[in-house]
C-alpha positions as CSV (number, residue, x, y, z in Angstrom):
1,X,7.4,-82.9,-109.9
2,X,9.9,-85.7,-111.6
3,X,7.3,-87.4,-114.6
4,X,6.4,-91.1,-113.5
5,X,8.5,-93.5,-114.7
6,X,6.9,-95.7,-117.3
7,X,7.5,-99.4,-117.0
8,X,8.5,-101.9,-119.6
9,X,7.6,-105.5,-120.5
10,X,10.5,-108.4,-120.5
11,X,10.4,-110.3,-123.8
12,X,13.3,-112.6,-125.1
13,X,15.5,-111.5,-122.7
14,X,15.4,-107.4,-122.7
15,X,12.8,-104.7,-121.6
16,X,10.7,-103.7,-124.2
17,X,8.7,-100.6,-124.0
18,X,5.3,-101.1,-125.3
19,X,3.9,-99.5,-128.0
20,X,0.2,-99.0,-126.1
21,X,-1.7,-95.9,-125.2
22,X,-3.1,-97.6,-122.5
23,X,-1.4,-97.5,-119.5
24,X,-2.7,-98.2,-115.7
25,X,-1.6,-96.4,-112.3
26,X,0.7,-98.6,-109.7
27,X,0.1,-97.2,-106.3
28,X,2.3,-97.4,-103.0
29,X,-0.5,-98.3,-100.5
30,X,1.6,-96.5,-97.3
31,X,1.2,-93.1,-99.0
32,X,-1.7,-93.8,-101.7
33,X,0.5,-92.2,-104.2
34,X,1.4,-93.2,-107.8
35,X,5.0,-94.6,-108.1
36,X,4.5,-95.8,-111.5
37,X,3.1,-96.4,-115.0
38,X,1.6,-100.0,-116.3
39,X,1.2,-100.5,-119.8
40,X,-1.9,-102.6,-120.7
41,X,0.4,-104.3,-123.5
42,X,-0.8,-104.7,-127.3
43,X,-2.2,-108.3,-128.3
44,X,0.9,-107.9,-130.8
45,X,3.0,-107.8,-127.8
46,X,1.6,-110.8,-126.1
47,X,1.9,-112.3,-129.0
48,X,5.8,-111.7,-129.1
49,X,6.2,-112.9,-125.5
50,X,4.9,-116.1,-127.0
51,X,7.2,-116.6,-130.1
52,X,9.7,-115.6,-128.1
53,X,9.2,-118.5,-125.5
54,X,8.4,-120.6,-128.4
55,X,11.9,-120.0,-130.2
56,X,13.6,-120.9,-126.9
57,X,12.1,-123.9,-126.2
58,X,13.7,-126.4,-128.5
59,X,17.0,-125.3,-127.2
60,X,16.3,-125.3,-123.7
61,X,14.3,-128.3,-123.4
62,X,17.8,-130.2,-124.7
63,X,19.7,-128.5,-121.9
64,X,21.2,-131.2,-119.9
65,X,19.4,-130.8,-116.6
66,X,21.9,-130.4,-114.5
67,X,23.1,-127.1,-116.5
68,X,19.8,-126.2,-115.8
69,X,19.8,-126.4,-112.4
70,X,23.3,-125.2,-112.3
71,X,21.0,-121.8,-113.3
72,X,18.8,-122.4,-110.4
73,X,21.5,-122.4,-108.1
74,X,22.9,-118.9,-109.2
75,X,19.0,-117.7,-109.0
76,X,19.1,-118.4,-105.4
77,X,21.8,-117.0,-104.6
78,X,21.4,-113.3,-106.1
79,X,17.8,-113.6,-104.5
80,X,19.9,-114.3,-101.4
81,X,22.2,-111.5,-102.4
82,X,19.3,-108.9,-103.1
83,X,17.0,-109.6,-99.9
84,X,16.8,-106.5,-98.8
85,X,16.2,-104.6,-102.0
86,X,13.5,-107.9,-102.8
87,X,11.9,-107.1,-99.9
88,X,11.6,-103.0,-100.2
89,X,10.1,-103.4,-103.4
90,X,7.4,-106.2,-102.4
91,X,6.9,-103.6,-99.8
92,X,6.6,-100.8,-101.5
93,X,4.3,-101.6,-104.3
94,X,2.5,-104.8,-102.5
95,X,2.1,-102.6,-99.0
96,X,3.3,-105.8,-97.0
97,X,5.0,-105.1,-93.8
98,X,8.7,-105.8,-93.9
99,X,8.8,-109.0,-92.3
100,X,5.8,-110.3,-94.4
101,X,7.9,-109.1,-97.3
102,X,10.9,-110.4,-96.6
103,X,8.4,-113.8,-96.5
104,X,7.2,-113.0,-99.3
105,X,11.0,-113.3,-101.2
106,X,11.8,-116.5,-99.1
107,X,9.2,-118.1,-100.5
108,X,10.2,-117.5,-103.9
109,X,14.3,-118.0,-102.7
110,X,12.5,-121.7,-101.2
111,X,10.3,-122.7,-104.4
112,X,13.5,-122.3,-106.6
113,X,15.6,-124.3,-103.9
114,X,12.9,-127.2,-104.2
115,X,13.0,-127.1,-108.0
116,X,17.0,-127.8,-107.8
117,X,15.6,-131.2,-107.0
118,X,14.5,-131.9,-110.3
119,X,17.6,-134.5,-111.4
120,X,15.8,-136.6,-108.7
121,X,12.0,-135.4,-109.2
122,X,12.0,-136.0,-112.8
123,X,13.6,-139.5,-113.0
124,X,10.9,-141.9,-114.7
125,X,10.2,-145.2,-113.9
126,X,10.3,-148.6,-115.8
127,X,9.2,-152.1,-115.2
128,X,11.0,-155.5,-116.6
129,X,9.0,-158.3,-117.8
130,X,6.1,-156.3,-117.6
131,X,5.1,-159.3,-119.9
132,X,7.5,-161.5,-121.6
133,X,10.5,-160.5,-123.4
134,X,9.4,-156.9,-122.9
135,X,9.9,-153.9,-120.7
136,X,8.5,-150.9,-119.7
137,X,9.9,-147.1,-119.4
138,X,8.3,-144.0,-118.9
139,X,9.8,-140.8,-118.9
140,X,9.2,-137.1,-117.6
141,X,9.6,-134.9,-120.3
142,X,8.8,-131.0,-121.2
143,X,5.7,-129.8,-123.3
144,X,6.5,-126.7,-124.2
145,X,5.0,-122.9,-123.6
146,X,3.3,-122.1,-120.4
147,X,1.7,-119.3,-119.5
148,X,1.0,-117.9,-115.5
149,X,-1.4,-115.4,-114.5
150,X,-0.9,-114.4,-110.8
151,X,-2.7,-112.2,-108.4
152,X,-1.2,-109.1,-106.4
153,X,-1.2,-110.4,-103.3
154,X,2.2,-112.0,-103.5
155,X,4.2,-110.6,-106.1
156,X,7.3,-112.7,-105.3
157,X,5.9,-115.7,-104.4
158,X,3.6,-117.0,-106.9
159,X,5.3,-116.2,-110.4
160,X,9.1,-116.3,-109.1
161,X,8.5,-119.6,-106.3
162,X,5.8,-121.5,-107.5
163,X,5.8,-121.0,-111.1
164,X,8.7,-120.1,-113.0
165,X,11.3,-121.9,-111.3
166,X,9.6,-125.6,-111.4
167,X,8.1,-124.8,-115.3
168,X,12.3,-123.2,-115.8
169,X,14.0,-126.6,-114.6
170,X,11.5,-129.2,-116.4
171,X,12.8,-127.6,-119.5
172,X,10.1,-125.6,-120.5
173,X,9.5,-121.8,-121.0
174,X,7.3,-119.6,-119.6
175,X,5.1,-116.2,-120.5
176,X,4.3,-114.4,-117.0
177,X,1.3,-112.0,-116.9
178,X,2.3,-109.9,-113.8
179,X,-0.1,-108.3,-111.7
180,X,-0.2,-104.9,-113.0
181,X,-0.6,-103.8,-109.3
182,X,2.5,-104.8,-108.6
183,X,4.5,-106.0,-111.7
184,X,7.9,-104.2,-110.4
185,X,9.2,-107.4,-108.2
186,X,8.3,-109.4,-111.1
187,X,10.2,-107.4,-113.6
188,X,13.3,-107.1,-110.9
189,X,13.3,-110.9,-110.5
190,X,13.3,-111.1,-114.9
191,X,16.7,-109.0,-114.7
192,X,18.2,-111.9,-111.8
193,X,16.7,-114.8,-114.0
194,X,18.8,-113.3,-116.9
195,X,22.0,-112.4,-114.4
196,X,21.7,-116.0,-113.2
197,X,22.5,-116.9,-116.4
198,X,19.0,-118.1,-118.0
199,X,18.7,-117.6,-121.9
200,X,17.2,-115.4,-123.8
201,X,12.9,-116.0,-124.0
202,X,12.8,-119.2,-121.5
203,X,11.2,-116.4,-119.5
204,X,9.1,-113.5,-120.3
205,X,6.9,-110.8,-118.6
206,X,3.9,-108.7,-120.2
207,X,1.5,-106.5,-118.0
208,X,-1.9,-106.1,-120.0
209,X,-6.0,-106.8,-119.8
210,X,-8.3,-108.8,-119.8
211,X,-8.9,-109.2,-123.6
212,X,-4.7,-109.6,-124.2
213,X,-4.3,-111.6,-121.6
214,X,-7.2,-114.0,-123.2
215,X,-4.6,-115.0,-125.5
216,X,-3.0,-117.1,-123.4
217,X,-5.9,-119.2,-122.5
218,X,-6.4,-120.0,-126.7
219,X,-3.3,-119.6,-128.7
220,X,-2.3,-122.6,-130.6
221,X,1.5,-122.5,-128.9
222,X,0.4,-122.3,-125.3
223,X,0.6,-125.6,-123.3
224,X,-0.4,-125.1,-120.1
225,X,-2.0,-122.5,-118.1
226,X,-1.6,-121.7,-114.2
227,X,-3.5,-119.1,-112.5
228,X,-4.2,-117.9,-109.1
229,X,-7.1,-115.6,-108.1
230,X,-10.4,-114.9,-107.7
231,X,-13.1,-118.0,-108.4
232,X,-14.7,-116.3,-111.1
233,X,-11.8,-116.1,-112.8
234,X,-10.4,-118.9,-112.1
235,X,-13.3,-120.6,-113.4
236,X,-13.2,-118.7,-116.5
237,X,-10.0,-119.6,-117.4
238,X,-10.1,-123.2,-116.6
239,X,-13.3,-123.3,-118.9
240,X,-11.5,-121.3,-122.0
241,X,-7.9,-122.8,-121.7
242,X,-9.3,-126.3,-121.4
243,X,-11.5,-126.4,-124.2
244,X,-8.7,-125.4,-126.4
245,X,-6.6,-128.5,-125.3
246,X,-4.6,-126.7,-122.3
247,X,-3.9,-128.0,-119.4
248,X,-4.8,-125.9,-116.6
249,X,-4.2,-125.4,-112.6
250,X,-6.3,-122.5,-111.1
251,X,-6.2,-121.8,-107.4
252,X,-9.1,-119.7,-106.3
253,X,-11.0,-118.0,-103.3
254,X,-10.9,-119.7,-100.0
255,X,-12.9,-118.7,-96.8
256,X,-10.6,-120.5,-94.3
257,X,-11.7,-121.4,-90.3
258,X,-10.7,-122.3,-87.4
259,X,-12.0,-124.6,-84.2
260,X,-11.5,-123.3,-80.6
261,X,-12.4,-126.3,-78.5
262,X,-13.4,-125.2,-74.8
263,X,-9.6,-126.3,-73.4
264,X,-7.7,-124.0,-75.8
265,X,-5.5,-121.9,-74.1
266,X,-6.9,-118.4,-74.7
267,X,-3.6,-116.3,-74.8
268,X,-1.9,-118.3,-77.8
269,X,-5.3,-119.0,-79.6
270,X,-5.9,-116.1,-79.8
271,X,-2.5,-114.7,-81.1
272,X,-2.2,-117.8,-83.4
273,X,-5.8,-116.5,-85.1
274,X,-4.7,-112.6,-85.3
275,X,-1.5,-113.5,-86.9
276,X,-3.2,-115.5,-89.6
277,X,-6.3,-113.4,-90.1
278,X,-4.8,-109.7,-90.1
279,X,-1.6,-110.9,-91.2
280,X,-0.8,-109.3,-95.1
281,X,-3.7,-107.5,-94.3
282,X,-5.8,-110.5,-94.8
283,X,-4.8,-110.7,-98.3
284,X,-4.5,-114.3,-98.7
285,X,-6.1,-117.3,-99.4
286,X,-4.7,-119.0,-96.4
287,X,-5.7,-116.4,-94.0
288,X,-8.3,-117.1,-91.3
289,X,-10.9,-115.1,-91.5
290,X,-14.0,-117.3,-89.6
291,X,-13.4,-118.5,-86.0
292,X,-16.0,-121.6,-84.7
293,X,-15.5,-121.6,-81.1
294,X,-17.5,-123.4,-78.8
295,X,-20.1,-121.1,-76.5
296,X,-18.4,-122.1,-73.5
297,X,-15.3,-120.1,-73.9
298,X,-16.3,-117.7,-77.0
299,X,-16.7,-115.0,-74.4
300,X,-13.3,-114.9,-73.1
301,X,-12.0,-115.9,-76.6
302,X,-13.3,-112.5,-77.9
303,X,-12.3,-110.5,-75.3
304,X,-8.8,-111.3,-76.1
305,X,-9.3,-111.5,-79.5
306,X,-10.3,-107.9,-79.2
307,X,-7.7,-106.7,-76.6
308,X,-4.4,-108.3,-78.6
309,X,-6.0,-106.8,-81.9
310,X,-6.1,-103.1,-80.6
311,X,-2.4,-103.6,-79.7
312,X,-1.3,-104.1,-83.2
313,X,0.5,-101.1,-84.6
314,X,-0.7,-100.0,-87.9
315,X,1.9,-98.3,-90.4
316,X,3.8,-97.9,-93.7
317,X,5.2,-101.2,-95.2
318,X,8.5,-100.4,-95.4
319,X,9.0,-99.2,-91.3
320,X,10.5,-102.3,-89.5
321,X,8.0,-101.7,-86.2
322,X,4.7,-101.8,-88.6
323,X,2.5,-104.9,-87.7
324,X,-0.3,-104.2,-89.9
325,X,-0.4,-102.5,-93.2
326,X,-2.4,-101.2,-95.7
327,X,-4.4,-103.1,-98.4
328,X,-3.6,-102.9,-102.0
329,X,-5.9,-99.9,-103.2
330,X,-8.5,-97.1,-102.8
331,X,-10.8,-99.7,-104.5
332,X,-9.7,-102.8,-102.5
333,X,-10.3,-100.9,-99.4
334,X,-13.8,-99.6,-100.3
335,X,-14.6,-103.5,-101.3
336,X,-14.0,-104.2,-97.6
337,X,-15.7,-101.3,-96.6
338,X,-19.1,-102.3,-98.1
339,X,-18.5,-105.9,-96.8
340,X,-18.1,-104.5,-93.3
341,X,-21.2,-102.5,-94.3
342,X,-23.3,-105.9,-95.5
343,X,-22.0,-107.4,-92.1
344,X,-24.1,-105.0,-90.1
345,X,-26.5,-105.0,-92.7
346,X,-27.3,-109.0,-91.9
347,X,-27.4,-108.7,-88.4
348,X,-23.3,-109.6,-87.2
349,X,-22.2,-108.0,-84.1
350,X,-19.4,-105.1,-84.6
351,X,-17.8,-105.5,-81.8
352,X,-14.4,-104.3,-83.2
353,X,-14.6,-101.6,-85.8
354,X,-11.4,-100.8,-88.4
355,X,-13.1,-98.4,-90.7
356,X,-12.2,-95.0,-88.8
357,X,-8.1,-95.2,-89.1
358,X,-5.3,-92.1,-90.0
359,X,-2.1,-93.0,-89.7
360,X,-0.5,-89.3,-89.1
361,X,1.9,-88.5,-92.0
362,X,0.7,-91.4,-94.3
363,X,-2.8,-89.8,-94.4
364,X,-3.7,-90.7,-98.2
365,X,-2.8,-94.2,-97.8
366,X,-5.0,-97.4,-98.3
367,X,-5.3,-98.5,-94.1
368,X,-8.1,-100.3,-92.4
369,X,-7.9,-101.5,-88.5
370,X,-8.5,-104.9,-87.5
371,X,-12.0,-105.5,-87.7
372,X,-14.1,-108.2,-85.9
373,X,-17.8,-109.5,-86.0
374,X,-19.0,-111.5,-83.5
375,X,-22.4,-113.7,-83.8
376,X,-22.0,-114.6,-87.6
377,X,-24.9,-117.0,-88.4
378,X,-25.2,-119.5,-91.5
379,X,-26.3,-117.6,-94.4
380,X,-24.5,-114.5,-93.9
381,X,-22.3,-113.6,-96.4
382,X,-20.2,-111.9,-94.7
383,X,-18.7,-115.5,-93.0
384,X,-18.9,-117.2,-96.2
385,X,-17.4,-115.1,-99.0
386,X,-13.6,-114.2,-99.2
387,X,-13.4,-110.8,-98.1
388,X,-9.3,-110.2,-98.6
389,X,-9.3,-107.5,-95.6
390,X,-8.2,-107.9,-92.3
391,X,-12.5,-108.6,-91.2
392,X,-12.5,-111.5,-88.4
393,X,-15.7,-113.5,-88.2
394,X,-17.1,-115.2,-85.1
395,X,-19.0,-118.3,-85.0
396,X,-20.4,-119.9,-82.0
397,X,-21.5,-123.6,-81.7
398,X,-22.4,-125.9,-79.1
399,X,-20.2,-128.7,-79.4
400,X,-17.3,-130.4,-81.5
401,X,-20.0,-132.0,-84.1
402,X,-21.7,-128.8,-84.4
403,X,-18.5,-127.2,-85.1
404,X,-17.3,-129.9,-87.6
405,X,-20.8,-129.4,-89.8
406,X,-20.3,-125.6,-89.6
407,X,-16.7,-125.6,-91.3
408,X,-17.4,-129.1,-93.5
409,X,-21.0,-127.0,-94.8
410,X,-17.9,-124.2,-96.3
411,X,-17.4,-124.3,-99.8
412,X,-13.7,-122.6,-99.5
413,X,-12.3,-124.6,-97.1
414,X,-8.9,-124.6,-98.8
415,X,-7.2,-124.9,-95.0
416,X,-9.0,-126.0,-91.5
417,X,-6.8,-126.1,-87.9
418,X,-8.3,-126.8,-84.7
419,X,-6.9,-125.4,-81.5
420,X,-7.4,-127.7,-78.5
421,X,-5.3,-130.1,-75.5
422,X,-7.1,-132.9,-76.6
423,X,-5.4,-135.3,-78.6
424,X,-8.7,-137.6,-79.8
425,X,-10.2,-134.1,-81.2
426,X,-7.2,-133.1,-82.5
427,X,-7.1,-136.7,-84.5
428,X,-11.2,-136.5,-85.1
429,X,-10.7,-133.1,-86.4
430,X,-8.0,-134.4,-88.8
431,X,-9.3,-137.0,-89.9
432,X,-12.9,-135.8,-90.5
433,X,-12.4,-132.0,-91.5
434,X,-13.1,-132.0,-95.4
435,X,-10.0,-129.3,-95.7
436,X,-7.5,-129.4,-98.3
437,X,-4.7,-128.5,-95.8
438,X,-5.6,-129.3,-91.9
439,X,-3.4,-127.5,-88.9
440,X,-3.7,-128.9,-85.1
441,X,-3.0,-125.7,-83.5
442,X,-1.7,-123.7,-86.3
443,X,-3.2,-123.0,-89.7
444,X,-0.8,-124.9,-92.6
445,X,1.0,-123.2,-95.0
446,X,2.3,-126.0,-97.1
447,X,0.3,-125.7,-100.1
448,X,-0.9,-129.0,-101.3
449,X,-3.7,-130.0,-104.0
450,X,-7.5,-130.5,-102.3
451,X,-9.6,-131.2,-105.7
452,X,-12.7,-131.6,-103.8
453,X,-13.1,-128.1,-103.4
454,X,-14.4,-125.3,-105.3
455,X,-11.2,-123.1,-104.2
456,X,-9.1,-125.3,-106.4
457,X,-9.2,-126.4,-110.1
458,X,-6.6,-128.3,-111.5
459,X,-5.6,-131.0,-114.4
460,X,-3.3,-133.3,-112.6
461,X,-1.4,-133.6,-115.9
462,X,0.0,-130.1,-115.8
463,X,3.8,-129.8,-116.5
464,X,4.9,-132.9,-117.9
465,X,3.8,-135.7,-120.3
């Protein structure tokens, strides 16, 4: 057996391999082998990622903008030009199913195409005889150092299309703490930053824990901090980074759900819901994991939420007919496991159950079946904390109102859609659903700011002075 390749960080423009003893196991969740070696980097090493994007700064924040985005441009088009090896890779190491993969690297291909608009974004504004004899201008201008901390579940998407390419083209640099689940895309996409033409420590990559990565969060040099993850963590970090004079953006945990009014049109419902609750295995915070339908039509609802789900095939990320695939880890997929566990445990209905599934030749990897619970009461945790696992809960409700106080009592109500052929509810529901992001027959995927909701905390600040 070949010995497992030991990855590298990405500091000042090269891969640098660490001098730590401490390395962590990345897994391909179709086969539930070890593909690789992550090395929990040295606080020495974090602290050269940060020099590094410190030295670079004063050059590249002079960099006339349109150079800049003139770098942008040749980014997206080697992300273009390496789709399909993108995509394998988020596959491989992430477990998503080609398609969602191949989403996955659009995403971050479609974040750096709206960050080309920055000549126009980042144009100030100024007033003339604001008072008399004088003027007013304000500008847009870079800070300096930021750092990103990013989750697993999209290891294109959220350091390479909604962080670096936006922090890149305002003229700052950036230190990227990859998920050390899946740090290969991120490394990958380091190498097409520096092809593209980017210099040497705008951008930098490090892989390490907890008490390394807390360096980012309190070093004198560090601007601004934007994370994505779980709420305890995301509170965490908003706490420490802020009270050393960051500015911070943390997305968190979301419990998203949907209304089924009793004139939705069962068929589509119910394949809209599927595709957003057991699509990326559920591994999203804009997945919809809690249905509210009204008792009139739950019945028939569930029956073909039930039916469509046992016709999804379930298989290895990187085979092209795979619907469904497997969650990031042995340990992920025993988290589920227990929550499916507490579900019975609290009195939900089972009525579809995922924990019993081989897939023949990928017997070792991390799979679950769709899994549904029907009759989910308030109170049960089950159908108000984020699960990340393709686990479907039911809610039933008498009316409209009854649904509305259901889904506007949710804490993590970072999206809300309603399905129903009724324009006034569809404009009620919009207009009185306390979501951050609000679908009329399709959950959103736009990803805007809600601040009055614990599933996002931000500094509207961030990025620029």
């Amino acid at each position: 057996m070949s010995e497992l390749k030991k990855l590298s960080l990405f500091i000042n423009g090269e891969f640098i391999t660490s001098k730590t003893k401490n390395y962590t196991d990345a897994y391909n969740p179709s086969t539930g082998e070890v593909i690789a070696k992550v090395p929990c980097c040295t606080k020495e090493e974090v602290h050269d990622a940060i020099s590094a994007a410190k030295a670079a700064y004063p050059s590249w924040s002079e960099t006339p903008i349109l150079k800049r985005t003139q770098i942008l441009y040749n980014m997206r088009n080697l992300i273009e030009k390496h789709m399909d090896e993108l995509t394998h890779l988020v596959a491989l190491e992430n477990g998503k199913v080609w398609d969602e993969a191949q989403g996955d690297v659009l995403k971050a291909k479609e974040g750096t195409e709206q960050a080309i608009a920055a000549p126009s974004l980042n144009m100030g504004e100024s007033l003339m005889n604001a008072s008399k004899g004088y003027d007013t201008v304000s500008t847009h201008e870079p800070l300096g150092v930021f750092a990103g901390i990013v989750p697993f579940n999209f290891p294109a998407m959220i350091p390479m299309g909604w962080m670096a390419p936006i922090c890149i083209v305002t003229g700052n640099t950036m230190v990227i703490k990859a998920a050390s689940f899946v740090p290969q895309s991120a490394l990958r996409f380091a190498e097409l930053w520096k092809e593209a033409g980017l210099p040497d420590g705008v951008l930098n990559i490090v892989t390490c824990s907890r008490e390394e990565a807390e360096i980012l969060l309190t070093h004198p040099d560090i601007r601004g901090v934007s994370f994505v993850g779980s709420t305890n963590v995301g509170k965490h970090i908003y706490a420490l980074a802020a009270s050393h004079g960051k500015r911070v953006q943390a997305l968190c945990e979301a419990k998203n759900h949907s209304l089924v009014m009793n004139d939705a049109q069962i068929e589509r419902t119910a394949a809209g819901i599927l595709n957003s609750a057991f699509g990326c295995a559920g591994e999203r915070c804009m997945a919809l994991p809690v249905v509210v339908v009204e008792d009139k039509i739950a019945d028939r609802l569930v029956s073909e939420l039930v039916k469509q789900s046992k016709s999804i095939k379930i298989g290895p990320a990187y085979d092209k007919s795979s619907k469904l695939g497997p969650v990031i880890n042995e340990m992920h997929r025993k988290s589920i496991l227990r929550w499916i566990e507490k579900g019975i445990e609290e009195g939900a209905e089972l009525i579809l159950d995922g924990r019993d599934v081989t897939i023949e030749g990928y017997e070792k990897g991390f799979y679950l079946a769709p899994t549904i619970f029907d009759h989910v009461k308030p109170g049960m945790s089950i159908g108000e904390q984020e699960i990340f696992g393709p686990v479907l809960c039911i809610k039933r409700v008498s009316s409209f109102e009854e649904g509305l106080e259901v889904m506007n009592s949710n804490p993590l109500a970072n999206g809300s859609v309603i399905y129903t052929q009724s324009g006034y509810f569809s404009r009620e529901f919009a207009m009185r659903t306390d979501a951050g992001m609000v679908g009329i027959h399709i959950p959103r995927f736009i990803i805007t700011v809600d601040k009055n909701r614990s599933c996002i905390l931000i500094d509207d600040r961030i990025g620029c002075s």
